[in-house]
N, C-alpha and C positions, 0 to 999 in steps of 0.2 A: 619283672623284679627278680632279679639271679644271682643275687648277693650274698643270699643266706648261707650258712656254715649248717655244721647240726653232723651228730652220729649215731641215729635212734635206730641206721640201719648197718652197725660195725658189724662184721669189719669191712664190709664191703663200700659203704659210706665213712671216707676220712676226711680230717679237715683239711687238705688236698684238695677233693674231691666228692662233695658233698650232693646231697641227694636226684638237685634238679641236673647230673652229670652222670645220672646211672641209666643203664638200659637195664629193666630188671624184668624181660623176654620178648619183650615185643619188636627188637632189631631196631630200634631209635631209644634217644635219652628223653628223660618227662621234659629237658629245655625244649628238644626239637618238637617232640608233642605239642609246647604252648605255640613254639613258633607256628607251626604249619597251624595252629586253629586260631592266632591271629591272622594268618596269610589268607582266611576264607572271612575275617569282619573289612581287612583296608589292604592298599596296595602296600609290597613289601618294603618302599620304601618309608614308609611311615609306618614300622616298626621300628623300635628303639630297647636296646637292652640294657637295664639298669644292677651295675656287679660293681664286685671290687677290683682292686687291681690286680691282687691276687689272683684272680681266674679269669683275666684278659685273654691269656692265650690259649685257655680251655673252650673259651666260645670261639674265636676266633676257628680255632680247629673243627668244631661242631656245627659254625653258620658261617664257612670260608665266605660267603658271597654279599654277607651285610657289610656295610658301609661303615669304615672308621668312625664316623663323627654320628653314627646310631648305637654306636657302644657306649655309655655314661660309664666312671669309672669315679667311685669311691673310693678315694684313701686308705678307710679304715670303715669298719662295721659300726654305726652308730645308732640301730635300732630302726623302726620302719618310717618313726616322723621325720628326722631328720635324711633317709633314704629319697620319700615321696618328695620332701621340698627340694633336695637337691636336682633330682629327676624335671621339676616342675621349673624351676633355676634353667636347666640347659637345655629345656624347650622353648622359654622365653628367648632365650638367646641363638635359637634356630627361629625364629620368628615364630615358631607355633604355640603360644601365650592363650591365643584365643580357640584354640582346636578343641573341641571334646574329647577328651583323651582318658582310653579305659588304662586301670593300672591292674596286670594280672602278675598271680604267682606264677614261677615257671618248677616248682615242683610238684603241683596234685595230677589228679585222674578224677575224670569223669565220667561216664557209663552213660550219660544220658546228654552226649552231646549237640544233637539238634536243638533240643530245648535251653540248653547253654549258649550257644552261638544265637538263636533269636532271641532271647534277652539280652544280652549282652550289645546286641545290636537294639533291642530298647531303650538300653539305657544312653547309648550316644544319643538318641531319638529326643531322649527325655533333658538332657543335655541344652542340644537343638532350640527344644521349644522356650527352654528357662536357662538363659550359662548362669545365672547367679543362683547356681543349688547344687548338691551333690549326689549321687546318686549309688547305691549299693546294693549288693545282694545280699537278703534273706534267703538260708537253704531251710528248705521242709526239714524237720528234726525227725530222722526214721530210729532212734531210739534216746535212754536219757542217759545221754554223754555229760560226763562231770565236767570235762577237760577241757569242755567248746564254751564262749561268750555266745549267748542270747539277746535277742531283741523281740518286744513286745510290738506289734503292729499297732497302729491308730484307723483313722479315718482311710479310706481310700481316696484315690489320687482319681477327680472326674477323666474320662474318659478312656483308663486302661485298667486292663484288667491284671490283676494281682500284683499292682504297686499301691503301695502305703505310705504314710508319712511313720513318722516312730516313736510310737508311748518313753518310749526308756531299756536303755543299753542294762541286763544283765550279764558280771562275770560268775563264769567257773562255777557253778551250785551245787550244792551236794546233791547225792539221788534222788532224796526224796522230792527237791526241790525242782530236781530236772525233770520227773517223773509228770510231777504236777504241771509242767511247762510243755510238754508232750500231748498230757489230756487236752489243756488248753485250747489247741488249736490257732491261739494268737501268738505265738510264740514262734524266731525261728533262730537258725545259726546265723552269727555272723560267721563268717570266710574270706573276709579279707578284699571283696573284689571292689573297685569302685571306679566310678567316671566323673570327670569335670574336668573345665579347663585350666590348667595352669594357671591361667592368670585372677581365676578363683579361687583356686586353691591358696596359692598365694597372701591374696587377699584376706581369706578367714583367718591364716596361719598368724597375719597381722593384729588381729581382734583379738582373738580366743587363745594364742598360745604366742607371746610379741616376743619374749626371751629366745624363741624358737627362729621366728622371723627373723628377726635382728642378728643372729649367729650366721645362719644361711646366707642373708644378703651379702654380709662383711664375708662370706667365702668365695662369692661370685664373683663381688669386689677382686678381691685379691686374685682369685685364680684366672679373671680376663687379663689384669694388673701386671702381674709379676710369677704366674707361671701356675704349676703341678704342687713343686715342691714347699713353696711357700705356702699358697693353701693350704696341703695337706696337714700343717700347723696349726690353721683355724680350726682347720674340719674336726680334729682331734679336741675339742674344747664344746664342740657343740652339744647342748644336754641331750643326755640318751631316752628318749621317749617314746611312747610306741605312735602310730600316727591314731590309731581310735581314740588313746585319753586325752592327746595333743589336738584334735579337732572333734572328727567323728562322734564322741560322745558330749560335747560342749557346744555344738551351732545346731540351731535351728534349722536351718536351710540345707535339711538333708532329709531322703527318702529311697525307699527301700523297695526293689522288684523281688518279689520271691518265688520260687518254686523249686522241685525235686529235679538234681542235676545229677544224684549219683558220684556225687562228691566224696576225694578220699584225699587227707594228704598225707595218707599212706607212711605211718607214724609208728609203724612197725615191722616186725617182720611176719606178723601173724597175718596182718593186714595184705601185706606183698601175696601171699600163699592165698588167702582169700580172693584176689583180683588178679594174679596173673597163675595163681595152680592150675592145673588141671584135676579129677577126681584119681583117686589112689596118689602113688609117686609120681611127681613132677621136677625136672630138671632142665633149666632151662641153658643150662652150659655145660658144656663138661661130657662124663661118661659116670655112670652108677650100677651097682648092681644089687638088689633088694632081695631076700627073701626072707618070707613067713611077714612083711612090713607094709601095714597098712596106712594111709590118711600123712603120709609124710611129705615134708617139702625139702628139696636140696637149692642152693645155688651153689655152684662149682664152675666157679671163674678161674681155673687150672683144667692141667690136662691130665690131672692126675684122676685117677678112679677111685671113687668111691662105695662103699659098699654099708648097705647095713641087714644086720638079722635080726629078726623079733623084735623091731621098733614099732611104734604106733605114736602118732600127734607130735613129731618130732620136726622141730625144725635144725638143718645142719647150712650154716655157710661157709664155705672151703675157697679161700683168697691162696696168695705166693705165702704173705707174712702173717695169717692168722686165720682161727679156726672157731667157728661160734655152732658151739649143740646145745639146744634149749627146747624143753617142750611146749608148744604152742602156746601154753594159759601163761607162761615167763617170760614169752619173750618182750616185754615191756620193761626189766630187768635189766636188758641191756645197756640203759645207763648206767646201770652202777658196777660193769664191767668196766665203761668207760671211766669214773668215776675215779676207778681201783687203781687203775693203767696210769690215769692223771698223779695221783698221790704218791705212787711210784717211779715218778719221773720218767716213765716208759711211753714217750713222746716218740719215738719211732713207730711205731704202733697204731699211733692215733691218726 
């Protein structure tokens, strides 16, 4: 899934060029990252990337060697329910309807990837044994994040170990509530990951969310029918929902694998410094030169030199068309840079 838009990492993330399209040190972008740790669960042609149209020719650039008709291309941004169903839409129409089919983000990081790649290959497993159910990850909650939805574990699932059925979807809680979800021990993130086959998905999408069903259909309709553009008429009408309230948190026939993946969707810049720094000055592009400066992070996508004195917990990122210095405990702020820019009409920028 590489559709998403977002700027939590300006200016280096535009709506251009949005997160799962940045290399931010490692010499590959987080897309190619998801790619290559799909390319070790199935063979590459049964990867499929699901974007808009807008950034057709950004992957195109990044995965010259996948296959036209494994590009899905949305219209327009309409939220992740209407994302998943359409995705699930032009599976059935590759005949793969019936395939256990994982749905990942192509913008996080992981740290704990072996243990993501054999669950992840659990859950096609669990798929396997049962196609009428769904299947998702709980991440271990390593502290009490406001910002993340929760889920409660139930009974366990006979015969594997740390998959559950699921008490009840909590969003967003305050600290103390998160705190208390933390001690719990039953308690984990959702993350968005999940497996079933298309033609399950489908199905519940039919029951628990029909308005939803119905909009989809009538676009598939139309877009075998009579083309791109007339679809993209439908598509633009379809309610924007996200796919948890729109299934995930309303069917039954859904169960949850958990465990510590080292999960990040790197939702900041403080975060980026955390997982791709190094200790003292770190710069992952560019040329710098530091003194009396400690505990600081540059990215410097120019060739220009940078320099700082007597900084400390600073984060600086130096683009062609813009410049972002914030110290580390703000840089979550940079929304309301974006914010500013927007209200501004300063859309060049963005």
């Amino acid at each position: 899934m590489a559709g998403g838009g977002g700027t939590r990492l300006w200016p280096l993330s535009r709506k251009n060029l949005p997160k799962q399209f940045l290399d931010l040190g490692t010499g590959k972008t987080l897309l190619e990252h998801t790619y290559d740790r799909a390319a070790v669960l199935v063979p590459k042609e049964n990867i499929y990337i699901a974007t808009t149209q807008q950034y057709q020719k950004k992957i195109q650039e990044l995965l010259p060697t996948i296959a036209e008709q494994n590009v899905f291309l949305e219209p327009e941004r309409r939220e992740t329910g209407p994302a998943f169903a359409a995705a699930a839409v032009s599976l059935e129409q590759l005949r793969k309807g019936d395939e256990p089919t994982l749905f990942l983000w192509a913008d996080h990081v992981f740290t704990n990837e072996e243990e993501l790649l054999r669950d992840l290959a659990t859950m096609q497993k669990l798929i396997e044994e049962n196609p009428n159910r769904i299947v998702i990850i709980g991440h271990t909650p390593t502290s009490p994040e406001t910002g993340f939805g929760y889920m409660k574990m139930g009974k366990k699932i006979a015969g594997h170990d740390d998959v559950f059925t699921i008490d009840s979807f909590k969003e967003k809680p305050d600290e103390e509530t998160a705190k208390g979800y933390v001690a719990d021990g039953s308690y984990f993130w959702n993350i968005g990951y999940m497996c079933v086959t298309p033609n399950f998905l489908l199905q519940e999408l039919q029951t628990y969310a029909p308005d939803l069903h119905t909009a989809i259909t009538h676009y598939a309709r139309v877009l075998k029918e009579h083309g791109g553009k007339e679809a993209a008429k439908i598509y633009g009408s379809i309610p924007k929902i996200a796919i948890d309230y729109a299934l995930n948190e309303r069917t039954p026939n859904i169960i949850a694998v958990t465990g510590d993946y080292g999960w990040s969707d790197v939702g900041s810049w403080a975060i980026v410094k955390e997982l791709f720094g190094t200790d003292g000055d770190h710069v992952p592009h560019g040329h710098h030169v530091h003194v009396d400066s400690h505990n600081n992070y540059i990215y410097n996508a120019t060739n220009h030199v940078v320099s700082m004195i007597g900084m400390k917990d600073t984060i600086v990122v130096v683009t062609e068309h813009a410049t972002l210095i914030t110290d580390i405990a703000s840089s979550q702020k940079v929304k309301e840079v974006v914010q500013k820019l927007e209200e501004s009409d300063k859309k060049e920028f963005l």
